[in-house]
C-alpha positions in Angstrom: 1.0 -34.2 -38.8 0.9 -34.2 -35.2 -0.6 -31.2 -33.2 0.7 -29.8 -29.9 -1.9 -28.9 -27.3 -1.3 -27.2 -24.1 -3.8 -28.6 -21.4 -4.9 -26.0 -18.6 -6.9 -27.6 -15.9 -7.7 -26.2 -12.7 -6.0 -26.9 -9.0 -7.9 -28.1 -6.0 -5.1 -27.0 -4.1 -6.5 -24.0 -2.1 -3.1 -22.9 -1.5 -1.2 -21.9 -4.5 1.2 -19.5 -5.8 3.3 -20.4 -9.1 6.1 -18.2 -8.5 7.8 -19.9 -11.4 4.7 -19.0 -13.9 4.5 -15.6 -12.6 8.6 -15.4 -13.3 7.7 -16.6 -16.8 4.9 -14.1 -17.0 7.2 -11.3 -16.0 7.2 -9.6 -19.5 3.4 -9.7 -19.1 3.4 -8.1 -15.8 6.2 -5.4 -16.7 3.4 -4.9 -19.6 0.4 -4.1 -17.4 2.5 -2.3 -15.2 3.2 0.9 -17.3 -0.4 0.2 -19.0 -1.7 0.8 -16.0 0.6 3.9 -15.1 -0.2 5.6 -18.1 -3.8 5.3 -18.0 -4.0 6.6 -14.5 -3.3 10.0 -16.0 -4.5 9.7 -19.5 -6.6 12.9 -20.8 -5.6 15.0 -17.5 -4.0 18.5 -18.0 -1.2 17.4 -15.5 -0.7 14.2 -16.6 2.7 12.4 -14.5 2.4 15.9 -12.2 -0.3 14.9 -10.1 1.9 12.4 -8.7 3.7 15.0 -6.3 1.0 17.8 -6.9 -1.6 15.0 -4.8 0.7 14.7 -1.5 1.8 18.1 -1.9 -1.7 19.3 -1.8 -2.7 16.3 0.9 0.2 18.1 3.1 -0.6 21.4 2.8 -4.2 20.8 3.8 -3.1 18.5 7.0 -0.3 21.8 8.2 -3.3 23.9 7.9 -5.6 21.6 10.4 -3.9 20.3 11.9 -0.7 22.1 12.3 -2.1 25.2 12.5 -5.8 25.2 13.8 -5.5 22.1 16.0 -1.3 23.4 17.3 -0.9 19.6 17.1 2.9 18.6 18.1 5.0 16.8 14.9 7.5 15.8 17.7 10.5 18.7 16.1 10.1 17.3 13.0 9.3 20.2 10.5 5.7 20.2 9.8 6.5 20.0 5.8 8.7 17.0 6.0 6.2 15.4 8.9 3.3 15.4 6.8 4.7 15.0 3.3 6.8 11.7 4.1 3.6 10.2 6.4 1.4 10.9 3.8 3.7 9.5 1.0 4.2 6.7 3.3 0.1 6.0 3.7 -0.6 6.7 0.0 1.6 3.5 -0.7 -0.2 1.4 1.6 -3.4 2.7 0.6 -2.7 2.8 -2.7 -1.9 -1.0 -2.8 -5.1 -1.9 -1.3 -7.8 0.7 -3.1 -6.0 -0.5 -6.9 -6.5 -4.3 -5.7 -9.9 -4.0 -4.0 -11.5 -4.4 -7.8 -9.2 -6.6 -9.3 -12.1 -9.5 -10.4 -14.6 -6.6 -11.5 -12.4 -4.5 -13.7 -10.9 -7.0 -15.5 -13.7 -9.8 -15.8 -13.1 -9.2 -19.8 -9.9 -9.9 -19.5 -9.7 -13.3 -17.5 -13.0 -14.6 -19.5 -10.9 -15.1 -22.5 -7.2 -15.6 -22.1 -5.1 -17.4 -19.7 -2.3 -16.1 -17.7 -1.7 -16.4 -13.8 -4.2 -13.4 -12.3 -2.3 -12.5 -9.6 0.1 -11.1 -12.1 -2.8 -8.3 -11.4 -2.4 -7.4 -8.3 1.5 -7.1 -8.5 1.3 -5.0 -11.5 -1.1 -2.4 -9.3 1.5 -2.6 -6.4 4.5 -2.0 -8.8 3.0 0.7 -10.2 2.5 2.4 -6.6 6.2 1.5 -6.1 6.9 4.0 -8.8 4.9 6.8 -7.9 6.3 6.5 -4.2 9.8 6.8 -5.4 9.1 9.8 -7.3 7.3 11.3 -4.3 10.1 10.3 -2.3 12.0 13.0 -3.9 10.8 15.5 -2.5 10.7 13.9 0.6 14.4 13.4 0.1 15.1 16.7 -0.8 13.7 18.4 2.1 15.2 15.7 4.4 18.8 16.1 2.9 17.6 20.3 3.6 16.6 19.8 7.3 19.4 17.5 8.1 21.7 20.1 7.1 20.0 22.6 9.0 20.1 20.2 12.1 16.5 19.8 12.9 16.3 16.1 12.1 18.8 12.9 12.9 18.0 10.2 10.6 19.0 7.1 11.8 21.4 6.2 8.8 22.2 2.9 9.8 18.6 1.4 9.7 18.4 2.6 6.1 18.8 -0.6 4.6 15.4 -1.7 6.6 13.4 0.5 4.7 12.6 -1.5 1.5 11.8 -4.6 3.6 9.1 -2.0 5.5 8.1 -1.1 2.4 7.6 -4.6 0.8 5.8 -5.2 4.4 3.3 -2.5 3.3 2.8 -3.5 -0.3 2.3 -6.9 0.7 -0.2 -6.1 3.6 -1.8 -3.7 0.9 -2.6 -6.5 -1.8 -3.6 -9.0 0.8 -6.2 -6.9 1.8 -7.5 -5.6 -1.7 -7.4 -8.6 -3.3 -9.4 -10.4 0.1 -12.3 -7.4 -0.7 -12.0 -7.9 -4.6 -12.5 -12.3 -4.3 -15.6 -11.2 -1.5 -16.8 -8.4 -3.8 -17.3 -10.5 -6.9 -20.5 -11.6 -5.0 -21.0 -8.7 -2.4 -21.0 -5.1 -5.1 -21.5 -3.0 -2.1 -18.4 -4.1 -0.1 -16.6 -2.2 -3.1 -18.3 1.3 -1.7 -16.9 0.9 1.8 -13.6 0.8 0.6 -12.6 4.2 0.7 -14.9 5.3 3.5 -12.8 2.2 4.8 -9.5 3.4 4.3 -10.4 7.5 5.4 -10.9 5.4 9.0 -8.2 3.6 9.1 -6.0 5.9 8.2 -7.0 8.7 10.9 -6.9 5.7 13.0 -2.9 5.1 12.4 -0.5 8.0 13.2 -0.5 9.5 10.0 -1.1 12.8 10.5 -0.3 13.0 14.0 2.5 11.4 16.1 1.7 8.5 18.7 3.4 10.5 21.2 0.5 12.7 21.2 -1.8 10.1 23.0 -1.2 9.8 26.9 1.1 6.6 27.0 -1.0 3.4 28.8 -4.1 5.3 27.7 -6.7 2.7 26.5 -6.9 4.6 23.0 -3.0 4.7 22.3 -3.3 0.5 23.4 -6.0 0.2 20.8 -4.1 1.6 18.2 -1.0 -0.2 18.8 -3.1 -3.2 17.5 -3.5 -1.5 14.3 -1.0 -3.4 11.9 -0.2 -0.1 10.0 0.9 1.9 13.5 4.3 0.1 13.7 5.3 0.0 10.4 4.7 3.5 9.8 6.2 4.9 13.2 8.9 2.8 12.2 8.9 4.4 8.8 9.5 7.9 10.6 11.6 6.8 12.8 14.5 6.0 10.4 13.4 8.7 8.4 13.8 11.2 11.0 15.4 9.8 14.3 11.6 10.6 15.5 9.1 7.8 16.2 8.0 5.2 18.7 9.6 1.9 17.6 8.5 -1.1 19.3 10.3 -4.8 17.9 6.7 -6.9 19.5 3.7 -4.9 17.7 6.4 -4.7 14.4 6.6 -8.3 14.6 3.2 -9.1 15.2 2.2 -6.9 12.1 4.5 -8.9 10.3 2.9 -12.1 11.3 -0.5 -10.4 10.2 0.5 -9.6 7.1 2.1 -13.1 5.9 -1.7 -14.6 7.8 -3.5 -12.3 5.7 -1.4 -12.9 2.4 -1.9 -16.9 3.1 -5.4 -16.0 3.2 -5.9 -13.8 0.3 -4.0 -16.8 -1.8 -6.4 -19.1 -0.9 -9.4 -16.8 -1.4 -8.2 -15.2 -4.9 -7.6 -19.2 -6.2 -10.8 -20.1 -5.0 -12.5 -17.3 -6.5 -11.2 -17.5 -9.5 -12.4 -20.5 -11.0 -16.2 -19.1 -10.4 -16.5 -15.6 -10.8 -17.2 -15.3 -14.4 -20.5 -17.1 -12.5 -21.5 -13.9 -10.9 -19.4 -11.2 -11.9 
């Protein structure tokens, strides 16, 4: 009787992404996807609520500081819809990183005992922001659809169908960086603890909660920022949203150029790291 083995072995190939194994995978992913979503709220009095309760919350708290202690300008864009859709926006992105940033150390079980490709991981955890972002984007929606009426915003309709390629830009450049901090922290436990300190920084400096218009333009600070890769995707964001936002092509493309340099990177890395970290995990 002849007996069929499957032979696993691994790659020396630094660079390598089985798009075809993760396609077969997909049920697997799909799987880990809505585990994932409905642990995040498992044994929580809200449950699914907190989704839109968080940015609500988030928003209200930023139109209080900032809105109305600070008087800082939202460029005419209601204060409501200004923060709400920023913050919506940021949660994604930060989202995307945060969820990926422990991928090797929360589920070390896991990979020391079956096969399947990890990165099916990480694109699980972005999914799974994907879906909370369209639900917030609801509300978003609904007060945009409400101010547009009323006249106070212009979206600029016919850059709509840009907006899931900005937000796949995003998702992308979120995972690259989390799973870049989860291959470093398998050895290094106390990157994991700068993480969100990490993020907090970043994202106050990005214009999140305040437009770029507000800095003097060819003020060193404002040039500074522009390097940040998450400025001109998310003025671009607002920009299409709201017919409000500094949109320049160079620093969109150059984030676009970082982002595919750091997902080359955070390929290599991840394959790398995963043939040792059950080592020191």
């Amino acid at each position: 009787m002849k007996t069929n083995y499957t032979y696993i072995e691994s790659n020396d190939s630094g660079f390598r992404l089985n798009l075809k194994e993760l396609w077969d995978y997909r049920d697997l992913v799909l799987l880990l996807t809505k585990k994932t979503f409905t642990l995040s709220y498992k044994q929580t009095v809200l449950g699914p609520a907190w989704i839109i309760i968080s940015p609500l919350l988030s928003s209200l708290m930023y139109i209080v500081i900032f809105g109305v202690i600070a008087g800082m300008s939202t460029n005419g864009i209601p204060q409501v819809l200004f923060y709400l859709s920023s913050t919506t926006f940021w949660t994604l992105f930060a989202a995307s990183l945060t969820s990926n940033a422990y991928t090797f150390l929360n589920n070390a079980h896991i990979f020391g005992k079956v096969y399947f490709p990890r990165i099916a991981v990480p694109v699980s955890n972005v999914l799974v922001n994907l879906i909370k972002f369209a639900i917030q984007m609801i509300i978003v929606m609904g007060l945009l659809i409400f101010y547009t009426v009323k006249g106070d915003v212009h979206p600029v309709w016919q850059l709509w169908p840009l907006l899931p390629l900005v937000l796949i830009h995003i998702s992308v450049m979120g995972m690259s960086f989390g799973v870049i901090v989860s291959s470093l922290t398998t050895k290094y436990r106390d990157l994991s603890i700068l993480v969100s300190f990490f993020i907090q920084l970043w994202m106050f400096g990005t214009p999140v909660v305040y437009p770029l218009t507000q800095l003097a333009e060819g003020s060193t600070i404002r040039e500074i920022m522009m390097y940040n890769p998450m400025t001109a995707p998310t003025e671009l964001f607002r920009y299409i949203l709201t017919g409000q936002g500094t949109v320049l092509p160079g620093y969109c493309a150059a984030s676009v150029a970082l982002t595919v340099a750091c997902a080359l990177i955070g390929i290599i890395v991840f394959n790398r790291v995963e043939k040792t970290f059950m080592d020191t995990v």
